[in-house]
N, CA, C and O atoms as a GROMACS GRO file, in nm:
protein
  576
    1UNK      N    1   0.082  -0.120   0.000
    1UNK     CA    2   0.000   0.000   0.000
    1UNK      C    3   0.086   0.126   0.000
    1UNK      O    4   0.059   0.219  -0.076
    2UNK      N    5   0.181   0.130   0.078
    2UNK     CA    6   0.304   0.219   0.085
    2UNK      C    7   0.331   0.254  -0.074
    2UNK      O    8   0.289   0.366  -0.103
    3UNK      N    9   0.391   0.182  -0.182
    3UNK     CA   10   0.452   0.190  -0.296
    3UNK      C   11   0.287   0.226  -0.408
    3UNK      O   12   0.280   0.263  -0.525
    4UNK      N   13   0.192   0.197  -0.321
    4UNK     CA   14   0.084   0.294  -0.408
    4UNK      C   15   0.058   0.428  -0.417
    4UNK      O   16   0.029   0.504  -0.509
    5UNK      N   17   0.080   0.442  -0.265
    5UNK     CA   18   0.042   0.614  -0.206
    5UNK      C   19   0.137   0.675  -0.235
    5UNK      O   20   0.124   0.797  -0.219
    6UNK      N   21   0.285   0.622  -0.294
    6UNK     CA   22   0.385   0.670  -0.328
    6UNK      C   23   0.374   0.748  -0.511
    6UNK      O   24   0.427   0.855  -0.543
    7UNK      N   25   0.279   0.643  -0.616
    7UNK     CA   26   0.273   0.705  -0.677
    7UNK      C   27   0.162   0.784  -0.696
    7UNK      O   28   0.167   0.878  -0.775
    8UNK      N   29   0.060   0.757  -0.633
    8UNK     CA   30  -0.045   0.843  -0.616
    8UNK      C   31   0.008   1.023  -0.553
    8UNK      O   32  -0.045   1.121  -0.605
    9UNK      N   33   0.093   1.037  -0.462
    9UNK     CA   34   0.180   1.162  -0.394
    9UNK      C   35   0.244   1.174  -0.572
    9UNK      O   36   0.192   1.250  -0.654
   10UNK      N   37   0.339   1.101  -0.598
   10UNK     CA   38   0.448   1.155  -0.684
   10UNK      C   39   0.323   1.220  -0.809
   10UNK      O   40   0.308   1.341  -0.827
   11UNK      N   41   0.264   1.142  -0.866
   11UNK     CA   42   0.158   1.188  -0.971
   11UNK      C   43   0.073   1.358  -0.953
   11UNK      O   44   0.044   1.449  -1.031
   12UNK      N   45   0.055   1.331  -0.790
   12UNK     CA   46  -0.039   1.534  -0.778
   12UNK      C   47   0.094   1.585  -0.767
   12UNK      O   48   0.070   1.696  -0.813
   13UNK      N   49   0.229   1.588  -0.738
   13UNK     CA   50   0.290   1.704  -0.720
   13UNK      C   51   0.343   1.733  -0.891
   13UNK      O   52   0.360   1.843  -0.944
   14UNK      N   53   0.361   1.581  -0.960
   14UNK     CA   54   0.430   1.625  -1.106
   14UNK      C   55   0.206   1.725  -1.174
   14UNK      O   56   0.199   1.810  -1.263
   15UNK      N   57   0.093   1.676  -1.102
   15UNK     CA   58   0.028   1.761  -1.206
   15UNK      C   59  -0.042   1.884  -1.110
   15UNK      O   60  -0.162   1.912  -1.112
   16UNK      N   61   0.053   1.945  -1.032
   16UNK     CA   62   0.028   2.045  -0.986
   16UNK      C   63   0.081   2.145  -1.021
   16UNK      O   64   0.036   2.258  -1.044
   17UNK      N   65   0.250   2.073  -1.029
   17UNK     CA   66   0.356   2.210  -1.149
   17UNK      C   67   0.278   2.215  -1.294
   17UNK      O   68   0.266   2.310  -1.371
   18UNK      N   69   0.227   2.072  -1.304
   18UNK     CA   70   0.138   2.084  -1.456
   18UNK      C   71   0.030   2.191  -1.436
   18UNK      O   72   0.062   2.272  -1.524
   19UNK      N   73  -0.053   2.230  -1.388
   19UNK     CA   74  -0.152   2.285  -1.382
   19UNK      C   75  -0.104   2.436  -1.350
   19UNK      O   76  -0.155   2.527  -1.416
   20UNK      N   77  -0.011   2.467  -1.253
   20UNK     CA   78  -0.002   2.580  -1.259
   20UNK      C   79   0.093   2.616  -1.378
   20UNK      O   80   0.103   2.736  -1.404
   21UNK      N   81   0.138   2.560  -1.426
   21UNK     CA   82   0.205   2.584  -1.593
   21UNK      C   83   0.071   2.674  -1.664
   21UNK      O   84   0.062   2.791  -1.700
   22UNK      N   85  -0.012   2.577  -1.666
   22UNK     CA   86  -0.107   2.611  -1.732
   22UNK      C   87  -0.159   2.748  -1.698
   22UNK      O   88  -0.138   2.848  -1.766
   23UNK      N   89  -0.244   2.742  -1.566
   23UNK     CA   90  -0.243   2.873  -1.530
   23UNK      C   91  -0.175   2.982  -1.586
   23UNK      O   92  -0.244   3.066  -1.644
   24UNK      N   93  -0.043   3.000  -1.578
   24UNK     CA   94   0.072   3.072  -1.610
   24UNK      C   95   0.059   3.109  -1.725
   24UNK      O   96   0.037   3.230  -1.737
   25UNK      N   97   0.067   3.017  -1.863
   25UNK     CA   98   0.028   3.038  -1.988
   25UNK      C   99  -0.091   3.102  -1.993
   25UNK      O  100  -0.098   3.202  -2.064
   26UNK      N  101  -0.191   3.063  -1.930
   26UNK     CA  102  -0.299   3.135  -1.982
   26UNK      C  103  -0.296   3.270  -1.914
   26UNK      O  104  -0.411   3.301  -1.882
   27UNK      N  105  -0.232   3.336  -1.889
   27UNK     CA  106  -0.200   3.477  -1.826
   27UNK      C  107  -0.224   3.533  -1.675
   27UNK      O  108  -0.209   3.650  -1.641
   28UNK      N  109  -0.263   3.427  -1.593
   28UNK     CA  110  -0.258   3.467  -1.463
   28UNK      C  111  -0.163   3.400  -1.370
   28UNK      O  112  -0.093   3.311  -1.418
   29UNK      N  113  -0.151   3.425  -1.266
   29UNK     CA  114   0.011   3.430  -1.133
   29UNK      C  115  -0.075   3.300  -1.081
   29UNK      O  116  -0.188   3.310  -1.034
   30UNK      N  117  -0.016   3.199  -1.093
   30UNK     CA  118  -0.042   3.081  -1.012
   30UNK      C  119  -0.090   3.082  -0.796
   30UNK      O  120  -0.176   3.026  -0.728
   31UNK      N  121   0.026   3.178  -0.765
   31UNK     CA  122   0.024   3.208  -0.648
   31UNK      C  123  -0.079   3.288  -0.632
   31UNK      O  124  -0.127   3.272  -0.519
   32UNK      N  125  -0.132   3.365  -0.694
   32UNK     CA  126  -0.224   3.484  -0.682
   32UNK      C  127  -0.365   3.386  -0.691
   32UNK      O  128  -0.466   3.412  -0.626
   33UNK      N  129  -0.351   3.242  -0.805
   33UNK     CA  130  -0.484   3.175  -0.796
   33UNK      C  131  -0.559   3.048  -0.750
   33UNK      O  132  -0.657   2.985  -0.789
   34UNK      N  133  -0.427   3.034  -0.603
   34UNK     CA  134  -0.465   2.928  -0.505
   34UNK      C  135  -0.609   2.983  -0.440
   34UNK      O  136  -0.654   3.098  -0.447
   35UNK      N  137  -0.654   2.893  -0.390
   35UNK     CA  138  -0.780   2.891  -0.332
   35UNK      C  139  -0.757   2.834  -0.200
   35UNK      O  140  -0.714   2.719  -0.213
   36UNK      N  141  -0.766   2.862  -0.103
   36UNK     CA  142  -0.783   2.727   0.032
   36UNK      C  143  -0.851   2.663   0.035
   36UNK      O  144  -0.963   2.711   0.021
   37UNK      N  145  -0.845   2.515   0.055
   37UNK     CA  146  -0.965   2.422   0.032
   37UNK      C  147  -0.992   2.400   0.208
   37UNK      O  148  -0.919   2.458   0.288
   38UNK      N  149  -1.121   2.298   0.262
   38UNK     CA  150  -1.088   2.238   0.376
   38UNK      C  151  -1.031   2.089   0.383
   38UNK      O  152  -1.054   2.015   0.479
   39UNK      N  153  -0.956   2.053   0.271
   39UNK     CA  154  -0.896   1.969   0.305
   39UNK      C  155  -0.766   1.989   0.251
   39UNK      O  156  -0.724   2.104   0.251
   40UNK      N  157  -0.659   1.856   0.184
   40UNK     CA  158  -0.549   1.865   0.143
   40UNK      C  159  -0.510   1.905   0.029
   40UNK      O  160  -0.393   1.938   0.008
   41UNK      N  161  -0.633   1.908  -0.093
   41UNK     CA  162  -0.610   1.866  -0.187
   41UNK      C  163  -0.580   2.029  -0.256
   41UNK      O  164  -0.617   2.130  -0.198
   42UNK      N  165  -0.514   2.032  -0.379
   42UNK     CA  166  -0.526   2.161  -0.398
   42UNK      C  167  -0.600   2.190  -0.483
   42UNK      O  168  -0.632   2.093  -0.551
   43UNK      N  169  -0.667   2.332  -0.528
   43UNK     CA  170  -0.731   2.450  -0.621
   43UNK      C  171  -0.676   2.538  -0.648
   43UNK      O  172  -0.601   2.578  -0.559
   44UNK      N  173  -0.680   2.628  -0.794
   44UNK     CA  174  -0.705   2.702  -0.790
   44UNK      C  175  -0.868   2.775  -0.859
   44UNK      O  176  -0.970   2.715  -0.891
   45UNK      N  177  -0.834   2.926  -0.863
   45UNK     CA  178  -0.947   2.998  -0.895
   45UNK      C  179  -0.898   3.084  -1.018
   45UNK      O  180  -0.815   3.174  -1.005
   46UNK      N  181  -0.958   3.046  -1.146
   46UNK     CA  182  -0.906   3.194  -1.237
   46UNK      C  183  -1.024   3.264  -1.287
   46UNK      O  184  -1.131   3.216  -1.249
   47UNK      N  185  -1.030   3.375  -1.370
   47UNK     CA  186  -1.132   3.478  -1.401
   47UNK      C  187  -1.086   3.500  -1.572
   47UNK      O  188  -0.967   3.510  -1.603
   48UNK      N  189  -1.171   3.504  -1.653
   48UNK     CA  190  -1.156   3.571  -1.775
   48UNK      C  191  -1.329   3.628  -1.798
   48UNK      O  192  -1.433   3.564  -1.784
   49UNK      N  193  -1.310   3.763  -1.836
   49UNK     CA  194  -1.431   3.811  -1.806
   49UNK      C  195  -1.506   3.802  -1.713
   49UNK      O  196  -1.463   3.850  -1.608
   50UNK      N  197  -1.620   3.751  -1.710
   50UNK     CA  198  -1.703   3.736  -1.611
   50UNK      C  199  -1.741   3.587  -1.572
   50UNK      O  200  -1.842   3.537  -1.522
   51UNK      N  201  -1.631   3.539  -1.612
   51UNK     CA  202  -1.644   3.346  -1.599
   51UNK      C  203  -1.539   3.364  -1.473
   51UNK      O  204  -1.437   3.433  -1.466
   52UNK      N  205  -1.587   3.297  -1.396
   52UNK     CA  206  -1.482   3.220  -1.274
   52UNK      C  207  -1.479   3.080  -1.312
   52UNK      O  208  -1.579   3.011  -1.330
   53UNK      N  209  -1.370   3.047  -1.323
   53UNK     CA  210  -1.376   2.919  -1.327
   53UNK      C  211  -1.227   2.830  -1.223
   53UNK      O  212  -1.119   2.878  -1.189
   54UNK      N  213  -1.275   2.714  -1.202
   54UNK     CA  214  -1.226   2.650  -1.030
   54UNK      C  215  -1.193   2.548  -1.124
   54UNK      O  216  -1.246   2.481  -1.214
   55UNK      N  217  -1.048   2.569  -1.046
   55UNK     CA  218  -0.979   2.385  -1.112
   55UNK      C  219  -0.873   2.294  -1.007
   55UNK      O  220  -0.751   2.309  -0.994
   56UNK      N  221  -0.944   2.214  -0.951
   56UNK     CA  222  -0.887   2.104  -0.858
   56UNK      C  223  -0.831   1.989  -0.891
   56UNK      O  224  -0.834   1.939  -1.003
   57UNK      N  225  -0.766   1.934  -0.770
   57UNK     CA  226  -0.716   1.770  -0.813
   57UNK      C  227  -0.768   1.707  -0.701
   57UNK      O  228  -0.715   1.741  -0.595
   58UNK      N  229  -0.858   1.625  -0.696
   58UNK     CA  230  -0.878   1.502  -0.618
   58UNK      C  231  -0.841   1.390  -0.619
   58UNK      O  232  -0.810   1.327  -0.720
   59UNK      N  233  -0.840   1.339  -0.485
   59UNK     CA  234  -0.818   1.198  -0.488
   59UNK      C  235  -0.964   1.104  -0.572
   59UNK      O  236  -1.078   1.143  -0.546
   60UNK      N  237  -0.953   1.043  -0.621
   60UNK     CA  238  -1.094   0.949  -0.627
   60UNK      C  239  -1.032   0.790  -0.662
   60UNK      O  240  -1.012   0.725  -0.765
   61UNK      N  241  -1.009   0.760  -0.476
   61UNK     CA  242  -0.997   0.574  -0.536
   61UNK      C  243  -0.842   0.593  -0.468
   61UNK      O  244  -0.811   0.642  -0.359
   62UNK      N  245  -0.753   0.532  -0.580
   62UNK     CA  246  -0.637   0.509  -0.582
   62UNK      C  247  -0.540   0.626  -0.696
   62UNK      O  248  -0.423   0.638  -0.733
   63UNK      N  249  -0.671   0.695  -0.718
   63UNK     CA  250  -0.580   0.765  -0.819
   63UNK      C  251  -0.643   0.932  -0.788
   63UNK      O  252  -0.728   0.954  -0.703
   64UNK      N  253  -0.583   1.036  -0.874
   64UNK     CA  254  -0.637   1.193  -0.895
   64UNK      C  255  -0.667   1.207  -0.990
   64UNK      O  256  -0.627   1.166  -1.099
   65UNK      N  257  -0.781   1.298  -0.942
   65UNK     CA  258  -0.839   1.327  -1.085
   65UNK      C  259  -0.858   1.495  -1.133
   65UNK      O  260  -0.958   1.534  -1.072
   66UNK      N  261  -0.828   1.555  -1.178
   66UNK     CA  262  -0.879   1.684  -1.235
   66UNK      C  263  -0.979   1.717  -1.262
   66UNK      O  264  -1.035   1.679  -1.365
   67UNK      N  265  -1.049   1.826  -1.145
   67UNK     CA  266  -1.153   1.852  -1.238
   67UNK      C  267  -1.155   1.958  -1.242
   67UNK      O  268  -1.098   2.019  -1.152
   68UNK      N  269  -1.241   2.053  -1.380
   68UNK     CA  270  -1.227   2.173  -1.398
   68UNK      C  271  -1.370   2.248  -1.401
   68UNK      O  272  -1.454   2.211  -1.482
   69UNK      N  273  -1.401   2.364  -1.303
   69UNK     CA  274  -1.553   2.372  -1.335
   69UNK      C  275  -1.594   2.513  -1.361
   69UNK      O  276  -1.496   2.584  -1.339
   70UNK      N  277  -1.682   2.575  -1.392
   70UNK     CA  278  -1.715   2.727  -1.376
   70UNK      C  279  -1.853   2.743  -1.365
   70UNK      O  280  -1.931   2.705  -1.452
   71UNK      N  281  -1.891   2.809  -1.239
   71UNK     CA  282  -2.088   2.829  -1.174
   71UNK      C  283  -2.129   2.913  -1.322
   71UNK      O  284  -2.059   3.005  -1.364
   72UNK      N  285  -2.220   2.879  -1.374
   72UNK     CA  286  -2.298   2.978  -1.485
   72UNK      C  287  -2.422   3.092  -1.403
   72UNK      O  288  -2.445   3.213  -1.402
   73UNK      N  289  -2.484   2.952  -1.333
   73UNK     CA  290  -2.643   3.046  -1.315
   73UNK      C  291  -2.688   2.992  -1.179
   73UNK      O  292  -2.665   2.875  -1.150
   74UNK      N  293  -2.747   3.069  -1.102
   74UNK     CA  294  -2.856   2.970  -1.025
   74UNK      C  295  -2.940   2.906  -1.074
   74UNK      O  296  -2.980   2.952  -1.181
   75UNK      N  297  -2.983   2.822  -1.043
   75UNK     CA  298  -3.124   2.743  -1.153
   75UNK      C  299  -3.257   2.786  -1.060
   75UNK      O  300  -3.369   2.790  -1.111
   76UNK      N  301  -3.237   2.813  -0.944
   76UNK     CA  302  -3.361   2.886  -0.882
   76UNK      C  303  -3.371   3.047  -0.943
   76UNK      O  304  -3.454   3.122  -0.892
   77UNK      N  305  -3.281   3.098  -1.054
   77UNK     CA  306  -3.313   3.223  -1.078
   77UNK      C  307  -3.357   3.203  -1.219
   77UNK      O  308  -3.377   3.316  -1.262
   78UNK      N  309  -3.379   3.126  -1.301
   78UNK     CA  310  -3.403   3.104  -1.402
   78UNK      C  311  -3.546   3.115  -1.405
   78UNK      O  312  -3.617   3.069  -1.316
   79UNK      N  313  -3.598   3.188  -1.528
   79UNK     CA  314  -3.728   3.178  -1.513
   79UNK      C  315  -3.836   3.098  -1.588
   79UNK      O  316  -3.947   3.136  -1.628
   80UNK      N  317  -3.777   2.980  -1.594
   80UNK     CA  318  -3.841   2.875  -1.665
   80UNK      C  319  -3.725   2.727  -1.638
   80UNK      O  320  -3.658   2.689  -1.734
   81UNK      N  321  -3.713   2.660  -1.510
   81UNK     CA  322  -3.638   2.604  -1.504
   81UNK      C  323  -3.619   2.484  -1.555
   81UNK      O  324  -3.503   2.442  -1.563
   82UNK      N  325  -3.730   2.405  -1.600
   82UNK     CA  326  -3.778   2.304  -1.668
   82UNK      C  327  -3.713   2.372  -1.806
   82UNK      O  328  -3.592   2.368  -1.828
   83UNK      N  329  -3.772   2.410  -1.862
   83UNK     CA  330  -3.699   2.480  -1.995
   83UNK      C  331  -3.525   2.462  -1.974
   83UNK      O  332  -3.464   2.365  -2.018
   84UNK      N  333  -3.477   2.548  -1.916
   84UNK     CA  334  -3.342   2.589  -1.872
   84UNK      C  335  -3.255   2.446  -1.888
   84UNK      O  336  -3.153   2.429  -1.955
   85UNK      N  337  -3.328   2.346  -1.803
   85UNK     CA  338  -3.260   2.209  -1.816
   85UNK      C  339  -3.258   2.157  -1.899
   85UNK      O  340  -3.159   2.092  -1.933
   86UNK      N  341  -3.395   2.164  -1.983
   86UNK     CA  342  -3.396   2.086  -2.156
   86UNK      C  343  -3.307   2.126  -2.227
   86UNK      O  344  -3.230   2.040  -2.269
   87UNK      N  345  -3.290   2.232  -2.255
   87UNK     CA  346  -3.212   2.325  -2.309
   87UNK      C  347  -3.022   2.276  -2.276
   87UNK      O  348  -2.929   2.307  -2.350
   88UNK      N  349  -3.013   2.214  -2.175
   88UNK     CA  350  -2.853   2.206  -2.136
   88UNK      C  351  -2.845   2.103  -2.174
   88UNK      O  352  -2.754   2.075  -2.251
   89UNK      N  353  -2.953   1.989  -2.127
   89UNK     CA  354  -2.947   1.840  -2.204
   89UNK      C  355  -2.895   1.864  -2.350
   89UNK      O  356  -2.795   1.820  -2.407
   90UNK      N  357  -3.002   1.952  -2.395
   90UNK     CA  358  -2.965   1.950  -2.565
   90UNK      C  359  -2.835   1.998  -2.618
   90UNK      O  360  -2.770   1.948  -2.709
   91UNK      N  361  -2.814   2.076  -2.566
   91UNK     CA  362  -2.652   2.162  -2.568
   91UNK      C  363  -2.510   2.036  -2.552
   91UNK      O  364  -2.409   2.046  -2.623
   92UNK      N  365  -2.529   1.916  -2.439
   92UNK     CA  366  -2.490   1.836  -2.418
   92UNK      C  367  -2.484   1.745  -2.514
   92UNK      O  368  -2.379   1.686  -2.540
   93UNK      N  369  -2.575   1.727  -2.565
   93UNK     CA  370  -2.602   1.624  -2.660
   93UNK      C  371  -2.524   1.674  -2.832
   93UNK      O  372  -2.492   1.591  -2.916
   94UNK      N  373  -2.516   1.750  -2.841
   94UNK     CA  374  -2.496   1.848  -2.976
   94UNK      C  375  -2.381   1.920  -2.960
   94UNK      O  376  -2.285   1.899  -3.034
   95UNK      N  377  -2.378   2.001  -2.876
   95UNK     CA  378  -2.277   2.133  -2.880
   95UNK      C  379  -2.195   2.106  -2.864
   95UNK      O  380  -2.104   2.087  -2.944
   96UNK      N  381  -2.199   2.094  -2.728
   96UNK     CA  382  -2.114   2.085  -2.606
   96UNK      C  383  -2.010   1.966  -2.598
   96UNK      O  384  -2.057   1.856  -2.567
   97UNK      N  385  -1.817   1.979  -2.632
   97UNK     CA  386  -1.710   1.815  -2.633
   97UNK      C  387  -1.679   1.821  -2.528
   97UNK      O  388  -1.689   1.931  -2.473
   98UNK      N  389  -1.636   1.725  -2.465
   98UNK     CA  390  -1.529   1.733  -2.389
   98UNK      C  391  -1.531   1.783  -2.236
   98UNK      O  392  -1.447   1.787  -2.147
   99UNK      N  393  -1.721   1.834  -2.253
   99UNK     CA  394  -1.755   1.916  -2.128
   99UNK      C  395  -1.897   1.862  -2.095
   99UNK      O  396  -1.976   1.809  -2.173
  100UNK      N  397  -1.908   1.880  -1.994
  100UNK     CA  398  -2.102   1.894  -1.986
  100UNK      C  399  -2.199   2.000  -1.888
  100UNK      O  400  -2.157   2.013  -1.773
  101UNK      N  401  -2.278   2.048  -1.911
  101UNK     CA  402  -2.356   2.123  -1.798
  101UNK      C  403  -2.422   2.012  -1.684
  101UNK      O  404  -2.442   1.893  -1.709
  102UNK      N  405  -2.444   2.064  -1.584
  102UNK     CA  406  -2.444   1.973  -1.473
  102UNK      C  407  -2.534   2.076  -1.304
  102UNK      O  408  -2.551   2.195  -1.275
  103UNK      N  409  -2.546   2.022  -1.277
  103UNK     CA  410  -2.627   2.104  -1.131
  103UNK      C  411  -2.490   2.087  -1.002
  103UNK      O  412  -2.436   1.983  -0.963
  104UNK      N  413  -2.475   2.168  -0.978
  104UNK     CA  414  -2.395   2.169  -0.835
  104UNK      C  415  -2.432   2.264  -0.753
  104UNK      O  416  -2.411   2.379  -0.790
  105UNK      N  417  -2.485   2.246  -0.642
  105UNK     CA  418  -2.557   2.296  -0.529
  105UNK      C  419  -2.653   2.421  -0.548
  105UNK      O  420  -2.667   2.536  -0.507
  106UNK      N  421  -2.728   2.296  -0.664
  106UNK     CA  422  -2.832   2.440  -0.726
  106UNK      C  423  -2.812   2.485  -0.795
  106UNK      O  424  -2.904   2.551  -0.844
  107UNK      N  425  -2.657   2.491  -0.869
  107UNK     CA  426  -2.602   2.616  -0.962
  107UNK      C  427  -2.590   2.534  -1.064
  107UNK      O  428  -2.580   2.414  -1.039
  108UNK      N  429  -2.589   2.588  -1.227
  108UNK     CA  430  -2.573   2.553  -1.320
  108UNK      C  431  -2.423   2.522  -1.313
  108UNK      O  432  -2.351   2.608  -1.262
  109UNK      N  433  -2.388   2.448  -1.342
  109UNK     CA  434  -2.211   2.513  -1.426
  109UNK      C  435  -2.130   2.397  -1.530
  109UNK      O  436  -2.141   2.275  -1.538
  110UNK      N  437  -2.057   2.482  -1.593
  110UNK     CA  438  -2.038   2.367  -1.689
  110UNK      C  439  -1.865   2.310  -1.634
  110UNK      O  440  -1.766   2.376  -1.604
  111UNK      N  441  -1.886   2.164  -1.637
  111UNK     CA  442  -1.752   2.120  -1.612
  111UNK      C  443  -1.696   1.963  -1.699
  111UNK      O  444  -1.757   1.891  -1.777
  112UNK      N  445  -1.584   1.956  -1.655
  112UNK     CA  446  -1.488   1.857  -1.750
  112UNK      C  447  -1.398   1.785  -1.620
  112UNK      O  448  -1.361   1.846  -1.520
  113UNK      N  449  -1.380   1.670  -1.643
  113UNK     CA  450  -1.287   1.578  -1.557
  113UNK      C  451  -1.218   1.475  -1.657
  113UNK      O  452  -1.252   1.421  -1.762
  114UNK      N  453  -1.125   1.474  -1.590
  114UNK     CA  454  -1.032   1.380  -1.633
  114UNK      C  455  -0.962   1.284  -1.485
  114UNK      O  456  -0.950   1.324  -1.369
  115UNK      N  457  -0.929   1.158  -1.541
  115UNK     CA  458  -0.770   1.116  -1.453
  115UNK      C  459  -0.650   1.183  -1.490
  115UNK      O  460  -0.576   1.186  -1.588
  116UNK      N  461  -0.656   1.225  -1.400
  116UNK     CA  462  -0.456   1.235  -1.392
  116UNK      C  463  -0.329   1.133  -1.461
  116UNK      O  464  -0.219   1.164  -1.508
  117UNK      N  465  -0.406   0.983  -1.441
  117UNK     CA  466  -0.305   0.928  -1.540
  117UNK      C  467  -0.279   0.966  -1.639
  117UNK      O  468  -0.360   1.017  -1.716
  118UNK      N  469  -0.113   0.945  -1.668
  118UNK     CA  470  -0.064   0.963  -1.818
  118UNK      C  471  -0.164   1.095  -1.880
  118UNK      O  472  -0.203   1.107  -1.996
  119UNK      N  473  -0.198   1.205  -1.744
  119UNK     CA  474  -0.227   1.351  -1.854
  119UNK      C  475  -0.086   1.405  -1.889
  119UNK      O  476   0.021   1.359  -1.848
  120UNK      N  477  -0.099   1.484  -1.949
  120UNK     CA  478   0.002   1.529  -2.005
  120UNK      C  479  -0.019   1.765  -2.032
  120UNK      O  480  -0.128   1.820  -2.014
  121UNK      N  481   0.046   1.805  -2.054
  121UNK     CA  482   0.033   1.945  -2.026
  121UNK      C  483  -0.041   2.023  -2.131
  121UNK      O  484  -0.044   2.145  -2.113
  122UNK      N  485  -0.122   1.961  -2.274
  122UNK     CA  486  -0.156   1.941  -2.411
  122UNK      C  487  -0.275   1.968  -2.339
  122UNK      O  488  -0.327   2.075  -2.310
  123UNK      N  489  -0.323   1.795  -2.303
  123UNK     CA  490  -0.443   1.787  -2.202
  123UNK      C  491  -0.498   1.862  -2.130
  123UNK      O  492  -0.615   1.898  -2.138
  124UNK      N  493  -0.416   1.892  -2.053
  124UNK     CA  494  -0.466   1.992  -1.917
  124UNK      C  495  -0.483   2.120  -1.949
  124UNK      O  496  -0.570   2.184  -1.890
  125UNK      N  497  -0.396   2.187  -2.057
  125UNK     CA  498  -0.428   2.310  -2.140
  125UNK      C  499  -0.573   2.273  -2.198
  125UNK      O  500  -0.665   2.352  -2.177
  126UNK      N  501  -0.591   2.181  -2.254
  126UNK     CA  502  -0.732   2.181  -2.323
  126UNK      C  503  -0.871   2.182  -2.220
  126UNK      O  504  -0.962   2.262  -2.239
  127UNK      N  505  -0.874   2.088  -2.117
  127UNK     CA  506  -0.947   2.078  -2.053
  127UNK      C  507  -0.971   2.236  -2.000
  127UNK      O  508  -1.087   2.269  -2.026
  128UNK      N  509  -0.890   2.352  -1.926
  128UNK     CA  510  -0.903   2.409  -1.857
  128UNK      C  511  -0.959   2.529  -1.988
  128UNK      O  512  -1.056   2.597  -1.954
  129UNK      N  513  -0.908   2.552  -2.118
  129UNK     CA  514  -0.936   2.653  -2.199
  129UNK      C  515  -1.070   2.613  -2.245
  129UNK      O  516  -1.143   2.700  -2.292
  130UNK      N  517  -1.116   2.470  -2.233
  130UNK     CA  518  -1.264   2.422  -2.308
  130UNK      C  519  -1.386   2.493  -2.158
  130UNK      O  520  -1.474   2.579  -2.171
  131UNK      N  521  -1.346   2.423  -2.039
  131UNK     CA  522  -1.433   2.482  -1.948
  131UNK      C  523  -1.426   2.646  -1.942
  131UNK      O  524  -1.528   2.710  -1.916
  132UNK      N  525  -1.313   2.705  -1.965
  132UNK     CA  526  -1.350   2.874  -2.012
  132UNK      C  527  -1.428   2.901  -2.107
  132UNK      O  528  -1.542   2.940  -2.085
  133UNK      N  529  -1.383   2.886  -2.218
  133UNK     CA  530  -1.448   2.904  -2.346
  133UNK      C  531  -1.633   2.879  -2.325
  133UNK      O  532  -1.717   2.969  -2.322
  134UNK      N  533  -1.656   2.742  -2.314
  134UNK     CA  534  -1.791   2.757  -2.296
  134UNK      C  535  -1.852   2.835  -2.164
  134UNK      O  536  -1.968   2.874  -2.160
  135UNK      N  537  -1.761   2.852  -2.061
  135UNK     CA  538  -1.836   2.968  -1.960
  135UNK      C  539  -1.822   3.101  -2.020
  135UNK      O  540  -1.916   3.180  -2.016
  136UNK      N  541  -1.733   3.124  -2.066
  136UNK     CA  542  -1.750   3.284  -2.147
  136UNK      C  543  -1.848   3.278  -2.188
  136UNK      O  544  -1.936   3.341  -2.128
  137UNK      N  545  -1.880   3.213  -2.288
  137UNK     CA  546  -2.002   3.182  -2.416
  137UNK      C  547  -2.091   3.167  -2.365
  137UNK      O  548  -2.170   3.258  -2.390
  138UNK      N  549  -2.152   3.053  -2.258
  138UNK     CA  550  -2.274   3.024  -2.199
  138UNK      C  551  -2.354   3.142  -2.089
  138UNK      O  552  -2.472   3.178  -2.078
  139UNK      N  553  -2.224   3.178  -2.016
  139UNK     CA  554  -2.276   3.319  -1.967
  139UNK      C  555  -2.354   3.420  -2.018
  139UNK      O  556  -2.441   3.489  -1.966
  140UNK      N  557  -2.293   3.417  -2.161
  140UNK     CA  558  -2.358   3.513  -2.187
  140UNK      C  559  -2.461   3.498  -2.329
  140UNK      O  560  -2.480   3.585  -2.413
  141UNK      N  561  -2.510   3.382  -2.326
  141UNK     CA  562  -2.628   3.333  -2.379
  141UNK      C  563  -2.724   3.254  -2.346
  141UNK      O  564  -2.830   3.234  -2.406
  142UNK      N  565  -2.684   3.207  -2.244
  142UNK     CA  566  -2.765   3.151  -2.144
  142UNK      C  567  -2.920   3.230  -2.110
  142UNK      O  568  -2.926   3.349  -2.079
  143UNK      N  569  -3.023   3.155  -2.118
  143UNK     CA  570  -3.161   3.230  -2.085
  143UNK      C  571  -3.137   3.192  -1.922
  143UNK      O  572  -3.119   3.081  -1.874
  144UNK      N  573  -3.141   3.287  -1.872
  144UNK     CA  574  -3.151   3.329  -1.698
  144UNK      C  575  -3.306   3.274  -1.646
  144UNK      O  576  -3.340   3.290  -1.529
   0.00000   0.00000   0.00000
């Protein structure tokens, strides 16, 4: 069990320099976009326009996983929420690669996960610019 947790440790610290690489490239200070979590694991937080978007590494299992997310909407502010959801299904089904809209504590937001295995810095650039891109976009076409 020792020589597991060993590469499970070695794997988040090689995709933590990965991730804040990323960060970096995409034009914001890594240090400036830690988040404190209440546990071990780390986040950060970045902004382009009016998208926040949150990107973590969890444990799940024996391994980490990345996930990348950004809140769109409340779904209690929407004024047709039944609508609102059909509407993301369909977006999901059609539009939307690599990502999906999803409910998290009430809130719309669109997100992407991966394992950490064998990611690579290609990857993790994509994942984190796809969950921007459609929060830029969805923000601001999104029926409220």
């Amino acid at each position: 069990m020792a020589l597991f947790s060993n590469r499970q440790e070695s794997n988040l610290r090689s995709c933590i320099g990965m991730i804040e690489d990323v960060i970096e490239n995409l034009g914001h200070a890594p240090d400036q976009s830690r988040v404190e979590t209440e546990d071990v694991w780390p986040a950060w937080r970045i902004q382009k326009g009016s998208a926040q978007v949150n990107i973590e590494i969890r444990g799940r299992g024996d391994d980490n996983v990345l996930r990348v997310s950004a809140p769109l909407l409340p779904l209690s502010g929407a004024k047709d929420p039944g609508k609102l959801c059909r509407r993301l299904l369909e977006l999901n089904a059609r539009d939307v690669t690599g990502a999906a809209f999803a409910l998290d504590d009430g809130k719309v937001v669109v997100t992407a996960e991966r394992s950490t295995v064998d990611l690579d810095r290609s990857e993790a650039m994509d994942i984190v610019r796809r969950v921007v891109d459609y929060a830029v976009h969805y923000l601001a076409t999104l029926p409220g």
